[in-house]
gemmi code that builds the backbone of each chain (N, CA, C; Angstrom):
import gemmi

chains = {
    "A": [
        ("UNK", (16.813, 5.664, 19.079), (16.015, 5.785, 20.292), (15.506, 4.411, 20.744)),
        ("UNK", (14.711, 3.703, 19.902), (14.580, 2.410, 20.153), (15.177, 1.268, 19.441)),
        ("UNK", (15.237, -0.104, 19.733), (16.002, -0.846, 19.581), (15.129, -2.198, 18.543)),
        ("UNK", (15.421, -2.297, 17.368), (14.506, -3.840, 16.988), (14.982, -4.822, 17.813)),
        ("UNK", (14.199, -5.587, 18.308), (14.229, -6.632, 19.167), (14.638, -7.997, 18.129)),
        ("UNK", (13.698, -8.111, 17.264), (13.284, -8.966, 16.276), (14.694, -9.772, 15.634)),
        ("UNK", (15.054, -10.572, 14.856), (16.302, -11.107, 14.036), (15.751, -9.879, 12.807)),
        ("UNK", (16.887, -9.385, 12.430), (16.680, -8.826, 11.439), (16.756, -9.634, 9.432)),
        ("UNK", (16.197, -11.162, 9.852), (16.160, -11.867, 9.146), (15.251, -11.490, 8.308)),
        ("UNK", (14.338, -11.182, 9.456), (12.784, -11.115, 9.297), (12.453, -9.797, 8.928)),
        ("UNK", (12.915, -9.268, 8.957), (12.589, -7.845, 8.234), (12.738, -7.415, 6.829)),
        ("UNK", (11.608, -6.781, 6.147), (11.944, -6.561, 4.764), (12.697, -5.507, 4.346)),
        ("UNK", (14.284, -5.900, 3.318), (14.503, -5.096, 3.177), (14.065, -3.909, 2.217)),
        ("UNK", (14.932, -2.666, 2.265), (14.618, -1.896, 1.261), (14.843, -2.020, -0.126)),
        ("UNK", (14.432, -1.140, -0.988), (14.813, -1.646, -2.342), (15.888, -0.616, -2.251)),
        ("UNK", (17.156, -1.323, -3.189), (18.352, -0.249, -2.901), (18.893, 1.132, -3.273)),
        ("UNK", (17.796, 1.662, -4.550), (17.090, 2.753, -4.562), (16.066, 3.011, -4.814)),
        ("UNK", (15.488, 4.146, -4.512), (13.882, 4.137, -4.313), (13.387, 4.728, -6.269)),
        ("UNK", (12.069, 4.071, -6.010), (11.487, 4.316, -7.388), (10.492, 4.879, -7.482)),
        ("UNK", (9.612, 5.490, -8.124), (8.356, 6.011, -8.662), (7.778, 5.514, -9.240)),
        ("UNK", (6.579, 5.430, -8.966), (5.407, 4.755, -10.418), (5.672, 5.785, -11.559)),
        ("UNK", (5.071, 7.276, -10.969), (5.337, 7.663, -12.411), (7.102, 8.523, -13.591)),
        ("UNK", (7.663, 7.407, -12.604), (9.172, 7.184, -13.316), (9.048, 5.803, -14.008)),
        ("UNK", (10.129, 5.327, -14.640), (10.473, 4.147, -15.382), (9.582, 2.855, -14.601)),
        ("UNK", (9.095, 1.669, -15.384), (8.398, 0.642, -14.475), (9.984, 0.246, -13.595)),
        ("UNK", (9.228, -0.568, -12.552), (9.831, -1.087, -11.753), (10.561, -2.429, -12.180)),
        ("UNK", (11.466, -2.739, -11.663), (12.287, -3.930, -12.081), (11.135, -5.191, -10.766)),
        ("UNK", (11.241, -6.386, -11.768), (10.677, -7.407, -10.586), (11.554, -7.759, -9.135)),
        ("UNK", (12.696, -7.390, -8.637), (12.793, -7.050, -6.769), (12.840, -6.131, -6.360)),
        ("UNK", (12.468, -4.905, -6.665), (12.058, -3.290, -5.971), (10.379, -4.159, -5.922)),
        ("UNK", (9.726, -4.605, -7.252), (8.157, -5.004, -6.913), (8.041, -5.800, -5.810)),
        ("UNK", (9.030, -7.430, -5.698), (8.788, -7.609, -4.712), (8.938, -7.822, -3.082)),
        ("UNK", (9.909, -6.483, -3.056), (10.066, -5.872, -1.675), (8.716, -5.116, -1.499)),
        ("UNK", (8.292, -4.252, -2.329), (6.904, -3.314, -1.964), (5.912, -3.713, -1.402)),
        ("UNK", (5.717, -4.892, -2.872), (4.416, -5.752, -2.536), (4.630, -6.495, -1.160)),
        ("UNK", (5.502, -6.749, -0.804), (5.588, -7.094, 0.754), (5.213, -5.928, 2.091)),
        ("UNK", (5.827, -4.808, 1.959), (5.689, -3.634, 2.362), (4.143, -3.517, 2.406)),
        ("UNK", (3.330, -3.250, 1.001), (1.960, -3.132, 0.934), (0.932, -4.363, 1.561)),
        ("UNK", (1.654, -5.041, 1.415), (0.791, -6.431, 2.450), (0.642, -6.389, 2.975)),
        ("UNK", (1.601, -5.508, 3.759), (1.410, -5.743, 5.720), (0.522, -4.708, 5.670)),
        ("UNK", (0.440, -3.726, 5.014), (-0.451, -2.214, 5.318), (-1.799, -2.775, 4.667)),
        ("UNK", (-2.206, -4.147, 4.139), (-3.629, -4.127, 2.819), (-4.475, -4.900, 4.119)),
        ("UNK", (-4.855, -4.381, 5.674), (-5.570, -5.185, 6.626), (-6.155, -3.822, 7.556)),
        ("UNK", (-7.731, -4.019, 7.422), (-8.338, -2.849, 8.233), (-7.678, -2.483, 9.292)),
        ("UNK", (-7.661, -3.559, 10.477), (-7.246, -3.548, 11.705), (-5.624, -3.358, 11.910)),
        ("UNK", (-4.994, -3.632, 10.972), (-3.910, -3.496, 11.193), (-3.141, -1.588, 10.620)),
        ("UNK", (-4.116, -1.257, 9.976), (-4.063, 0.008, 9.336), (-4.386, 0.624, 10.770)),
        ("UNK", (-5.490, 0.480, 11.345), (-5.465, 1.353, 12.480), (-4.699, 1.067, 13.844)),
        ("UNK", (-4.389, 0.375, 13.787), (-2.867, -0.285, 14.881), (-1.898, 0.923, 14.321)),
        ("UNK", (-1.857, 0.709, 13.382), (-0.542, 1.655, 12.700), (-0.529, 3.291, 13.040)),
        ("UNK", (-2.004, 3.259, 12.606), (-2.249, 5.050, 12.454), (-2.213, 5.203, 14.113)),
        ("UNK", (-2.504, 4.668, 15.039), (-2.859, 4.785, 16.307), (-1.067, 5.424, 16.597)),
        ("UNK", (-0.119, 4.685, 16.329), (1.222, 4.557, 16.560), (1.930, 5.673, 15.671)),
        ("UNK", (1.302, 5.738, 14.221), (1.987, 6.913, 13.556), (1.739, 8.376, 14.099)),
        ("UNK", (0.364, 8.243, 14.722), (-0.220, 9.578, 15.256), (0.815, 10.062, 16.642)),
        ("UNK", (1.314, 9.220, 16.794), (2.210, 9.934, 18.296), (3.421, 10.309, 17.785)),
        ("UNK", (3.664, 10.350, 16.748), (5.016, 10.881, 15.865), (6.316, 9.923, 15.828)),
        ("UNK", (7.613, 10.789, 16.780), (8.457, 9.880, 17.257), (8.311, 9.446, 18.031)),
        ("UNK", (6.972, 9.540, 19.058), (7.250, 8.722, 20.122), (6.751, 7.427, 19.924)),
        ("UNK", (7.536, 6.388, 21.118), (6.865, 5.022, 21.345), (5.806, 5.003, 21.967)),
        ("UNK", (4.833, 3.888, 21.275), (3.773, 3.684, 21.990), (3.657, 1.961, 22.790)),
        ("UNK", (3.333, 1.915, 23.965), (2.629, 1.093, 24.703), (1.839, 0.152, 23.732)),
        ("UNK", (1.747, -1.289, 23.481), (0.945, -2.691, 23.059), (-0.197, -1.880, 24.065)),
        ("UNK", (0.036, -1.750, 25.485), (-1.086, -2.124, 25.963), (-2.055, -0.746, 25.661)),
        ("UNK", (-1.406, 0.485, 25.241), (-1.976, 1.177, 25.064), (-3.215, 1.361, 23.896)),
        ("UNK", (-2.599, 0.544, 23.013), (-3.200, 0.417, 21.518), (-4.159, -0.974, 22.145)),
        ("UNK", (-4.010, -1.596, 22.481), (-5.358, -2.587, 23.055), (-6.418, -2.273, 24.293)),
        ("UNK", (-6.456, -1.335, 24.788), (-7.045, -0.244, 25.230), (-7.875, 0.455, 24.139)),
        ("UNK", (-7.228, 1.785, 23.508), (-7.735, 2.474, 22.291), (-8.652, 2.194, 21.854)),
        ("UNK", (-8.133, 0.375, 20.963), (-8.690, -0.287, 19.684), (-9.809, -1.018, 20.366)),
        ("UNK", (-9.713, -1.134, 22.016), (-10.883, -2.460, 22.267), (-10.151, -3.544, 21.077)),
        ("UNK", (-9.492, -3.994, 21.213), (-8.850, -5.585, 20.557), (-7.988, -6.018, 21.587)),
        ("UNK", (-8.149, -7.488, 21.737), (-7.963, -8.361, 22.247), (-6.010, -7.984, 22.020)),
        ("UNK", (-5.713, -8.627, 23.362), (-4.160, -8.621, 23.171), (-3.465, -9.489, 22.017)),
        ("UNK", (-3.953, -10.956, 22.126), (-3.585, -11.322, 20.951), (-3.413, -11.043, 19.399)),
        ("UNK", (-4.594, -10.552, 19.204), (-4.750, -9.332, 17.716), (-4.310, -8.557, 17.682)),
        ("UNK", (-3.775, -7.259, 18.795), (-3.098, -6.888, 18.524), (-1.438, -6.876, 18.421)),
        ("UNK", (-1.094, -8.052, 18.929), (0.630, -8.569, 19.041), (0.643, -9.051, 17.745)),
        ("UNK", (-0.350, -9.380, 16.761), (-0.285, -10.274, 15.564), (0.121, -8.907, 14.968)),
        ("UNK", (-1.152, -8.050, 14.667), (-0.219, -7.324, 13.821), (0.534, -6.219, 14.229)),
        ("UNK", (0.673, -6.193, 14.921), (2.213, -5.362, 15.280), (3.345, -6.344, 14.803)),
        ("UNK", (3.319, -7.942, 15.010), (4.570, -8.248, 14.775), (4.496, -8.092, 13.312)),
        ("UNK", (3.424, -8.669, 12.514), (3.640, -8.306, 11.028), (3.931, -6.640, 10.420)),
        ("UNK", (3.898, -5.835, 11.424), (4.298, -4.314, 10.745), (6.076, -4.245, 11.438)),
        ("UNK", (6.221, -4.959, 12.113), (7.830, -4.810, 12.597), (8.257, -5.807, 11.677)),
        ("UNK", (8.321, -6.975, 10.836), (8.189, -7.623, 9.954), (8.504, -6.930, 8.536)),
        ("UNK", (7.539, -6.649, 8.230), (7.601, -5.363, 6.921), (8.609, -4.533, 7.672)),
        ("UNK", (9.374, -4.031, 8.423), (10.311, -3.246, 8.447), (9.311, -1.867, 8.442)),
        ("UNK", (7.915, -1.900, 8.842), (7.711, -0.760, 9.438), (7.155, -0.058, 10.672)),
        ("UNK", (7.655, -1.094, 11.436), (7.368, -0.358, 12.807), (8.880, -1.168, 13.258)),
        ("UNK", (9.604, -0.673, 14.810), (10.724, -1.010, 15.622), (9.935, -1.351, 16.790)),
        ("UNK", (10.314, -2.261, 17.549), (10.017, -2.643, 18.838), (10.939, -2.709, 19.785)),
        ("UNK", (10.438, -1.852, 21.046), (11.560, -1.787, 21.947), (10.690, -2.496, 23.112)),
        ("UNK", (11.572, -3.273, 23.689), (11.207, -4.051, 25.107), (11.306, -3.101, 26.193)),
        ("UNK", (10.349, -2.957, 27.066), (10.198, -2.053, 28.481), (9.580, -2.794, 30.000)),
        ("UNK", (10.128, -3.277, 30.109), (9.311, -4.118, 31.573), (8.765, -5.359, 30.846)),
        ("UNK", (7.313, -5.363, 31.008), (6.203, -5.916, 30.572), (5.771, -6.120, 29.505)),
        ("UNK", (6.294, -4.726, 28.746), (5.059, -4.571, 27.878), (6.347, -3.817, 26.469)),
        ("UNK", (5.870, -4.222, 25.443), (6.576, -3.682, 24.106), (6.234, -2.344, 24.073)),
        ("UNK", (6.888, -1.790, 22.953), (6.637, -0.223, 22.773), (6.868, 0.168, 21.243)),
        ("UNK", (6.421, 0.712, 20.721), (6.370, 0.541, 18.989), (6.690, 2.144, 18.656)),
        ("UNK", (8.036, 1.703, 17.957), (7.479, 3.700, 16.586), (7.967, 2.922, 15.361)),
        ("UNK", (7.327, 4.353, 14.859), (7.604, 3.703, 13.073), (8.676, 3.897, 12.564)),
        ("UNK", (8.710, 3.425, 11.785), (10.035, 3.340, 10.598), (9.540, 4.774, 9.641)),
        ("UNK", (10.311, 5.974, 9.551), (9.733, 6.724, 8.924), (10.286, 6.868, 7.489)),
        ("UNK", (11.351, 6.113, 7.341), (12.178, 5.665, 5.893), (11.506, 4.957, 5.136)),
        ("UNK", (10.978, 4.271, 5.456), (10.254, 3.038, 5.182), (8.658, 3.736, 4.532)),
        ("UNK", (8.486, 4.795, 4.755), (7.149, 5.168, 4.624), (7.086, 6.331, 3.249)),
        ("UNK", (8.713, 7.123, 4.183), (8.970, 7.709, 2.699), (8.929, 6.868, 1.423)),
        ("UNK", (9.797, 5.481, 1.552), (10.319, 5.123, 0.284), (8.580, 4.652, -0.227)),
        ("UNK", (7.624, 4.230, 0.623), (6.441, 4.082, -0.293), (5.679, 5.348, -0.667)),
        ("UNK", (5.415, 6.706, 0.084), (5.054, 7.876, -0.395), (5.992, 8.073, -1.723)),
        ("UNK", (6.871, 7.856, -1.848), (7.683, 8.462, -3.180), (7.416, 7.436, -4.226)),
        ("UNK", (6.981, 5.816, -3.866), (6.390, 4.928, -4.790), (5.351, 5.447, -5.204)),
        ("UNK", (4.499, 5.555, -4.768), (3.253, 6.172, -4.816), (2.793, 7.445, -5.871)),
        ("UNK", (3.384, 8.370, -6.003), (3.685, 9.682, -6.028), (3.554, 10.020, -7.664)),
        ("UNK", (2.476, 10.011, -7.972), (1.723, 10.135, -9.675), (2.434, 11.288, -10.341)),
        ("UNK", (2.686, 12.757, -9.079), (2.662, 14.148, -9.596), (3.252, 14.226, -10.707)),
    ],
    "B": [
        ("UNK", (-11.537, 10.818, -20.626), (-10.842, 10.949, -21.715), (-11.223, 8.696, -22.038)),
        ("UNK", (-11.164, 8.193, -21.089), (-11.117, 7.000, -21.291), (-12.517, 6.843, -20.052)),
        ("UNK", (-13.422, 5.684, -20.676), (-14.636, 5.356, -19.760), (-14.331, 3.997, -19.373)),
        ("UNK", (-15.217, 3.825, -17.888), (-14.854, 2.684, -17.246), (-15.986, 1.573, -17.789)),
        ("UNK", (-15.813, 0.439, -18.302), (-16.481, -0.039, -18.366), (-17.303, -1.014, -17.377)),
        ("UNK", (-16.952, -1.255, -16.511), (-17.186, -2.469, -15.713), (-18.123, -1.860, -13.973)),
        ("UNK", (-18.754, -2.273, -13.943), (-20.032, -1.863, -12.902), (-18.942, -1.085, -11.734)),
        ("UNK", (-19.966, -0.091, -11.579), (-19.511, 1.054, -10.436), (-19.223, -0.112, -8.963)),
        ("UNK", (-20.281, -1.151, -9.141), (-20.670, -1.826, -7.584), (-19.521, -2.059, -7.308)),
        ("UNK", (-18.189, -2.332, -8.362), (-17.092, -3.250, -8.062), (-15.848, -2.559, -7.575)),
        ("UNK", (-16.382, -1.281, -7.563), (-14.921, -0.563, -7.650), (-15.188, -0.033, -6.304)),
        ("UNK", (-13.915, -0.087, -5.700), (-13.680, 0.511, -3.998), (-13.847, 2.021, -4.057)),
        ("UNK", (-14.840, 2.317, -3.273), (-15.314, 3.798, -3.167), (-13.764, 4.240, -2.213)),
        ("UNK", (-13.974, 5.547, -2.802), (-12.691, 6.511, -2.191), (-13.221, 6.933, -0.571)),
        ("UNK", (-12.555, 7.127, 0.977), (-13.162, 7.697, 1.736), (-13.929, 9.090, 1.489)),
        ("UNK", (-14.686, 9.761, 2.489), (-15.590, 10.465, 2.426), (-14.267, 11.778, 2.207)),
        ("UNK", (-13.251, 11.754, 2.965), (-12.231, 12.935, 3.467), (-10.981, 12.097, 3.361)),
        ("UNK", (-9.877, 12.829, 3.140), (-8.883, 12.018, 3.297), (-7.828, 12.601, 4.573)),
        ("UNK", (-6.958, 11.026, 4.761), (-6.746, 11.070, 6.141), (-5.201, 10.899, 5.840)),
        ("UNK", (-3.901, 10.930, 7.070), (-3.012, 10.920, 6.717), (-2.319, 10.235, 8.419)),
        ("UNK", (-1.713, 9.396, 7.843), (-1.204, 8.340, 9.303), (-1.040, 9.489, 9.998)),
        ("UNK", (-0.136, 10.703, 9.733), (0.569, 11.493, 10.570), (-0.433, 12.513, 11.509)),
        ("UNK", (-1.718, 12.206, 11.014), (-2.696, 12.894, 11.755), (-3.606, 12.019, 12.349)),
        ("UNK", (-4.621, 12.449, 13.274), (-5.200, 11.370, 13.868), (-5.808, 10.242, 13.790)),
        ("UNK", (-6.027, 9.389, 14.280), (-5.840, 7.917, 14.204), (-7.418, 7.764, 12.854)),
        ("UNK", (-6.986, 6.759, 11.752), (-8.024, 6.885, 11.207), (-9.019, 5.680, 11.669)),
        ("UNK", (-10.447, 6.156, 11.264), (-11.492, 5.368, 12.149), (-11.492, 4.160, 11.195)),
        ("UNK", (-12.486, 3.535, 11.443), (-12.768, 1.792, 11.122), (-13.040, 1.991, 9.009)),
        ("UNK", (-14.189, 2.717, 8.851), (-14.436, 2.480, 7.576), (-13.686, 3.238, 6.370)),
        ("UNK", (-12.712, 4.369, 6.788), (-11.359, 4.997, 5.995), (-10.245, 3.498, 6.001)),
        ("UNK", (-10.256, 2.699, 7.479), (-9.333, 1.937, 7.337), (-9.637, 0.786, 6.006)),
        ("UNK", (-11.035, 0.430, 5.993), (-11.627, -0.595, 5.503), (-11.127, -0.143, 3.686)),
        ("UNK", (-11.684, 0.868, 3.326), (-11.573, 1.048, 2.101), (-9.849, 1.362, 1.753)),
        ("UNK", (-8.943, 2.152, 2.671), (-7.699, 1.979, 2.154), (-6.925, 0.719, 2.459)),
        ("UNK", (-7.392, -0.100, 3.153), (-6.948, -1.524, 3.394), (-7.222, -2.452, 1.677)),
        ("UNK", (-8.555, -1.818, 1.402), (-8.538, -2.681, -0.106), (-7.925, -2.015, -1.044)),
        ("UNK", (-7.675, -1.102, -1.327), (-6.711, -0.565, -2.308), (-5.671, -0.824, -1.989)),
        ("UNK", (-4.989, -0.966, -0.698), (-3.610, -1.664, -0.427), (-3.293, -3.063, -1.425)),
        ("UNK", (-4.310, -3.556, -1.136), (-4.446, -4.998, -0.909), (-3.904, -5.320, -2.511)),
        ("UNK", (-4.585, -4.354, -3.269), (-4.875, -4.889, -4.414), (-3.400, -4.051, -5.312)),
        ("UNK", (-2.461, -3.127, -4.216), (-1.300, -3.325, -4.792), (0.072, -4.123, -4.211)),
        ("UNK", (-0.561, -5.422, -3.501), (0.552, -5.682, -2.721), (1.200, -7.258, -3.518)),
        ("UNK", (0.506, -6.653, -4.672), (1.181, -8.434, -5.959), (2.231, -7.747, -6.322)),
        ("UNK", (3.747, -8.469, -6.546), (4.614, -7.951, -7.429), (4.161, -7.786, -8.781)),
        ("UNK", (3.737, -8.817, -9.245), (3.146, -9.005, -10.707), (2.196, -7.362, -10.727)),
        ("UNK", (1.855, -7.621, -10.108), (0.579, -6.468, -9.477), (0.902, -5.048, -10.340)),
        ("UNK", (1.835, -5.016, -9.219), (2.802, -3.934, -9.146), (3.405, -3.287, -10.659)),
        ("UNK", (4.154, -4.518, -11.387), (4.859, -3.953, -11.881), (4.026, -3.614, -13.519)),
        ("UNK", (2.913, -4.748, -13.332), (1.761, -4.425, -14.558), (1.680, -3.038, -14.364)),
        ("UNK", (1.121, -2.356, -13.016), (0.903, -0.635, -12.678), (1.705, -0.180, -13.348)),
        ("UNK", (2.880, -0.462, -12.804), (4.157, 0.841, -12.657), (3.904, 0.907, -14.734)),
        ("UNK", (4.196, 0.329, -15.180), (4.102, -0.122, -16.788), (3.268, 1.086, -17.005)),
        ("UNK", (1.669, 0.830, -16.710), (0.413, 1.663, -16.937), (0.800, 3.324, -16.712)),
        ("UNK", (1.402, 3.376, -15.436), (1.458, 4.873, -14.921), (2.739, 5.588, -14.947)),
        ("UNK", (3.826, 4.854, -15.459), (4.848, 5.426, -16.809), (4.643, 5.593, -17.998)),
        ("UNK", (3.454, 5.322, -18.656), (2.899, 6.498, -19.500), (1.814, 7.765, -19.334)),
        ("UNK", (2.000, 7.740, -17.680), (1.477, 9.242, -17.851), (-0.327, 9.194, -18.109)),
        ("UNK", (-0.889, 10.228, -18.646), (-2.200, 10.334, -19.056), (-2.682, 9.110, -20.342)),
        ("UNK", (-1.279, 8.753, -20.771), (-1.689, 7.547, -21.887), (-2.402, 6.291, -21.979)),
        ("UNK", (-3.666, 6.229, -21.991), (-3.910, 4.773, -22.058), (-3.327, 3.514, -22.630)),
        ("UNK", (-2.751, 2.818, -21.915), (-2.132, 1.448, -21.960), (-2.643, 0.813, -22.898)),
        ("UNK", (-2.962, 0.256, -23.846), (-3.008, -1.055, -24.490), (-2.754, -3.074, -23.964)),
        ("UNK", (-3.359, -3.465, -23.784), (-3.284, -4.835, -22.444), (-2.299, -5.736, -23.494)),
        ("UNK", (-2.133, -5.041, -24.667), (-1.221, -6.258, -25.837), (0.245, -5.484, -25.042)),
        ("UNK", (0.320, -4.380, -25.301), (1.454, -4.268, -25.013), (1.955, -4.703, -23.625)),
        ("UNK", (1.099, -4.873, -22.420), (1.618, -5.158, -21.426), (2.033, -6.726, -21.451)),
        ("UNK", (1.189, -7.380, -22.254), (1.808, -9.071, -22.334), (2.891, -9.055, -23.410)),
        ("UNK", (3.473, -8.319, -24.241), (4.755, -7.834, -24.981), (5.952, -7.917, -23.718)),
        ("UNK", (5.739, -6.754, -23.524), (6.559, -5.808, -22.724), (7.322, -6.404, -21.274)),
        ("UNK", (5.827, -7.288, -20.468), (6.195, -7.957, -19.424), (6.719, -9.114, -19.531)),
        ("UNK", (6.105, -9.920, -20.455), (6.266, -11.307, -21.058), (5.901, -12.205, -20.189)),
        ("UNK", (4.314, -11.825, -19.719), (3.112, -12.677, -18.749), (1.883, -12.781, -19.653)),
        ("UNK", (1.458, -14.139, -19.371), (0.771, -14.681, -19.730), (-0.714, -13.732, -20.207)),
        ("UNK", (-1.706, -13.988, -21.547), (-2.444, -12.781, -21.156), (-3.499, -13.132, -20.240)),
        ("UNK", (-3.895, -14.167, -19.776), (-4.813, -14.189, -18.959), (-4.548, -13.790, -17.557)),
        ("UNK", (-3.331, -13.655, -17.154), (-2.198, -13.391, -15.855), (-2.477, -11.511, -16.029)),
        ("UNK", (-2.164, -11.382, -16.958), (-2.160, -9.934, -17.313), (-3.895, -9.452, -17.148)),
        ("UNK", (-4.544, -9.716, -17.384), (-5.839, -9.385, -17.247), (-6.532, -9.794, -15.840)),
        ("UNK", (-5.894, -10.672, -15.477), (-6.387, -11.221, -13.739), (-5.713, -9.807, -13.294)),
        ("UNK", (-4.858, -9.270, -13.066), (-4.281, -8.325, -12.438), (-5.156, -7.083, -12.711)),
        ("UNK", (-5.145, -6.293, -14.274), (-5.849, -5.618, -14.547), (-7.084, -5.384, -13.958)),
        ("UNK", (-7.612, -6.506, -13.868), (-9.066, -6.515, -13.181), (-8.853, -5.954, -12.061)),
        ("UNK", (-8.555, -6.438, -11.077), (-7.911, -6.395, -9.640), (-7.752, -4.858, -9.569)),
        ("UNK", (-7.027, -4.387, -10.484), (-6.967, -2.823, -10.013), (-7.870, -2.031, -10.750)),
        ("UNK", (-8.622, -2.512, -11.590), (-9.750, -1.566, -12.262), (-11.131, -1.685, -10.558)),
        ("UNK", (-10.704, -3.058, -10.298), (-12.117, -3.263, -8.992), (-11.519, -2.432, -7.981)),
        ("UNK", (-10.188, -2.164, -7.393), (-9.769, -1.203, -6.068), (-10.118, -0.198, -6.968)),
        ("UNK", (-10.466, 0.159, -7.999), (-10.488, 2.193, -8.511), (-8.914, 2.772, -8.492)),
        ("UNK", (-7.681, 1.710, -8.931), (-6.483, 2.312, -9.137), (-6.627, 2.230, -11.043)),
        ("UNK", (-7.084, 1.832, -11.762), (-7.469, 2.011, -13.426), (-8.813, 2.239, -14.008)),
        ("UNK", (-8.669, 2.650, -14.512), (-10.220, 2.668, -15.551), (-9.908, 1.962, -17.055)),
        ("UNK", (-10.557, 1.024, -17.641), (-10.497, 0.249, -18.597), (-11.512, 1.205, -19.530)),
        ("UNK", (-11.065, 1.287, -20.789), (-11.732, 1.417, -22.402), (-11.303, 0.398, -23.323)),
        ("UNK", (-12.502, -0.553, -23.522), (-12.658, -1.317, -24.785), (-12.053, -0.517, -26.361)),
        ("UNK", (-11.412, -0.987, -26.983), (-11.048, -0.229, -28.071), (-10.539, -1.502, -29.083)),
        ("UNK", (-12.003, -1.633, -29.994), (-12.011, -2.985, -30.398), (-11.153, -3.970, -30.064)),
        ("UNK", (-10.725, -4.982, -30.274), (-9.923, -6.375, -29.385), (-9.848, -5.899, -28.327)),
        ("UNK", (-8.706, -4.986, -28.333), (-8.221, -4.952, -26.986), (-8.954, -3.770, -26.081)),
        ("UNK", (-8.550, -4.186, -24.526), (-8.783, -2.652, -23.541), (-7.564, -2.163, -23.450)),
        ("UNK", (-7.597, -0.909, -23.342), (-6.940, -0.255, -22.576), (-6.778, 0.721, -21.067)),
        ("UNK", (-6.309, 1.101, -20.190), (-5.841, 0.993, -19.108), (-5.315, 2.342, -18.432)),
        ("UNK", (-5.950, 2.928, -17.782), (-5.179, 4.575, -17.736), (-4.973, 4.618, -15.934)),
        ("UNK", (-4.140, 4.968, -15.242), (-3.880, 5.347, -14.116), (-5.119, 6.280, -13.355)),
        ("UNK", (-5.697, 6.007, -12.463), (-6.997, 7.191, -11.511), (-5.962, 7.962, -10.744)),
        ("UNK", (-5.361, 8.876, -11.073), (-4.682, 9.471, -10.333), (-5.451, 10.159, -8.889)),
        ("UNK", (-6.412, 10.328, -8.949), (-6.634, 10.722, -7.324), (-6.348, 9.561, -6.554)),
        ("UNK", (-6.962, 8.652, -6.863), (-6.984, 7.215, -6.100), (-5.811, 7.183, -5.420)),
        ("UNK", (-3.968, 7.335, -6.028), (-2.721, 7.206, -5.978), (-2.471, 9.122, -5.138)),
        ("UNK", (-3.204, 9.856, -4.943), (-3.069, 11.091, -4.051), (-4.099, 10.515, -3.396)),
        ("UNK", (-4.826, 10.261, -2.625), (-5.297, 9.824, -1.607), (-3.981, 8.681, -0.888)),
        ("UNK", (-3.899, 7.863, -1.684), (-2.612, 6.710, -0.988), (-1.442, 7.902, -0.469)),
        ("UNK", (-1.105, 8.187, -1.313), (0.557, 9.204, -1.390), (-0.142, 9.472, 0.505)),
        ("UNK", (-1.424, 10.454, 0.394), (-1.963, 11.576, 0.998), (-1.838, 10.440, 2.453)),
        ("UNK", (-2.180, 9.255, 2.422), (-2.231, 9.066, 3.904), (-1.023, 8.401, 4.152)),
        ("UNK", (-0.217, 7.905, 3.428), (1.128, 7.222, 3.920), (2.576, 8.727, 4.149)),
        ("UNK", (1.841, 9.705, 4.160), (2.791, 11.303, 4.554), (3.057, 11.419, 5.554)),
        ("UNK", (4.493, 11.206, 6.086), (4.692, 10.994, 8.056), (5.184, 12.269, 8.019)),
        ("UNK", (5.497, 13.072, 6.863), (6.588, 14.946, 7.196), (5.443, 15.400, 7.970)),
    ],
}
model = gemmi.Model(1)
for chain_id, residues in chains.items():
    chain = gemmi.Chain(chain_id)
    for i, (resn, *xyz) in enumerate(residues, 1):
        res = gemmi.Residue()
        res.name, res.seqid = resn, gemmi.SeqId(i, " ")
        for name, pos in zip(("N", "CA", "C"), xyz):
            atom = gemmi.Atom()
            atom.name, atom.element = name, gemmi.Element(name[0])
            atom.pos, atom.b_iso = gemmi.Position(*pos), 0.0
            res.add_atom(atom)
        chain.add_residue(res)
    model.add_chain(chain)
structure = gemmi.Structure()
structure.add_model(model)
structure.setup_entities()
């Protein structure tokens, strides 16, 4: 539906299969793809940039909409949006003016299933 | 089964309710407190000290075996430890020399609970 704009240089990849905490420890590059993954998500403001964007499901959302919402400055919010399209978890599609963001929902699984104590 | 030793002040309180990206946008101080538990798993080193801890399950860890096992330094190993005993992802028990180290499993269902896009 939408298109990464970005070099996909810059994007983190996945680990090439997904792991569990409470499966076998992790090998050190599944850790540090995650810990990259979890970086971009370990920032107040940028957590609610996110949730603002996860809450509309598949759809794209409007920059300008989320700087509206949040009351944040345009600049703050282009910062971290680019660092969550970065982490490989948000896509950015170009529309006129103005960017448009959905999430990566692969990307969210593979950390819910990191996560995942049961 | 294992007691925490180290002051309540330090450890990241859990939100009041828990929230889930896929539902509405979460407010400022849910973001604040799951932003620091992010934070504090976004070290590879971090990481893979955890994954170690919470592949044994209900078992408390031993901190010898994790400088065995990983083959990191022990003061490296205990900088980390700390780090996640202060987000409220471990609880530490002194057990003469050494501590040991047990997984807070709610802490890791609250995470699971808000990174759920199904």
């Amino acid at each position: 539906m939408s298109t990464a704009l970005e070099s996909p240089k810059m994007v983190v990849e996945a680990p090439a299969e997904c792991c569990s905490l409470a499966a076998t420890p992790i090998g050190a590059a599944d850790a540090e793809c995650l810990a990259k993954r979890l970086k971009a998500l370990s920032d107040p403001t940028r957590l609610r940039v996110l949730s603002h964007v996860a809450a509309q499901g598949c759809e794209a959302v409007c920059a300008c909409d989320l700087i509206e919402v949040l009351d944040i400055s345009q600049p703050t919010v282009s910062h971290h949006l680019k660092k969550l399209v970065e982490a490989g978890l948000l896509t950015r599609e170009q529309r006129g003016r103005w960017a448009h963001y959905t999430v990566v929902r692969e990307a969210f699984t593979e950390l819910h299933q990191f996560l995942d104590l049961r």
